[in-house]
N, C-alpha and C positions, 0 to 999 in steps of 0.2 A: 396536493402534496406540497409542502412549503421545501424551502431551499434547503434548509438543515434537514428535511427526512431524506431529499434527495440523495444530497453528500452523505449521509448513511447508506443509505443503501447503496450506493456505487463505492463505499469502504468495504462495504461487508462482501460484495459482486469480487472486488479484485482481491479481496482476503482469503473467498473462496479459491479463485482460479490459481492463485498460487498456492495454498494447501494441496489444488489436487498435481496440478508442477509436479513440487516436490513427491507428492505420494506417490507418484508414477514414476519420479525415477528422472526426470525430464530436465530439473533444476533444484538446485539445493537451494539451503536458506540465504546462504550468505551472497550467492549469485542472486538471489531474491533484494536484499539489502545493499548490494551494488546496482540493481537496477534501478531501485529508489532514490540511489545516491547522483545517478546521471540524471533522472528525471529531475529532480530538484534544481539540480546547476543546470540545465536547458531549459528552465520557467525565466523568463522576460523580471525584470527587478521589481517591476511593480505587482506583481502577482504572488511575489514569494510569500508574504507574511500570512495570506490566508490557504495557501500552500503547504505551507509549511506545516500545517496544522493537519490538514487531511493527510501529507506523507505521516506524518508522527500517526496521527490515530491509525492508518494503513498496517504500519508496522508497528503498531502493539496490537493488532489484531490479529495479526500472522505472526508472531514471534508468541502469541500467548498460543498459541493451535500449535508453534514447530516443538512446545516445551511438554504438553501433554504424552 
């Protein structure tokens, strides 16, 4: 499995566990989107920019599932 199937499927793993969060009742979306927001600002500077990218796709994969 090369590094980019990886990083998919650990997008699609945490896209799930926060669709079922929310569906349970557990955490909403926007608590969802502040937790993405603190992860980000607690990633080291040299790390952000291919970070940056797994948060983004993270959350359009959970915001396209909280819009359904």
């Amino acid at each position: 499995m090369s590094a980019k199937d990886e990083i998919a499927a650990l997008i699609a793993f945490n896209a799930q566990l926060a669709r079922l969060l929310v569906a349970n009742g557990h955490a909403k979306p926007e608590e969802i989107e502040a937790a993405l927001d603190t992860a980000w600002h607690l990633l080291p500077d040299s790390t952000r920019p291919a970070s940056e990218q797994t948060i983004d796709r993270l959350r359009e994969a959970i915001n396209g599932n909280f819009i359904a």
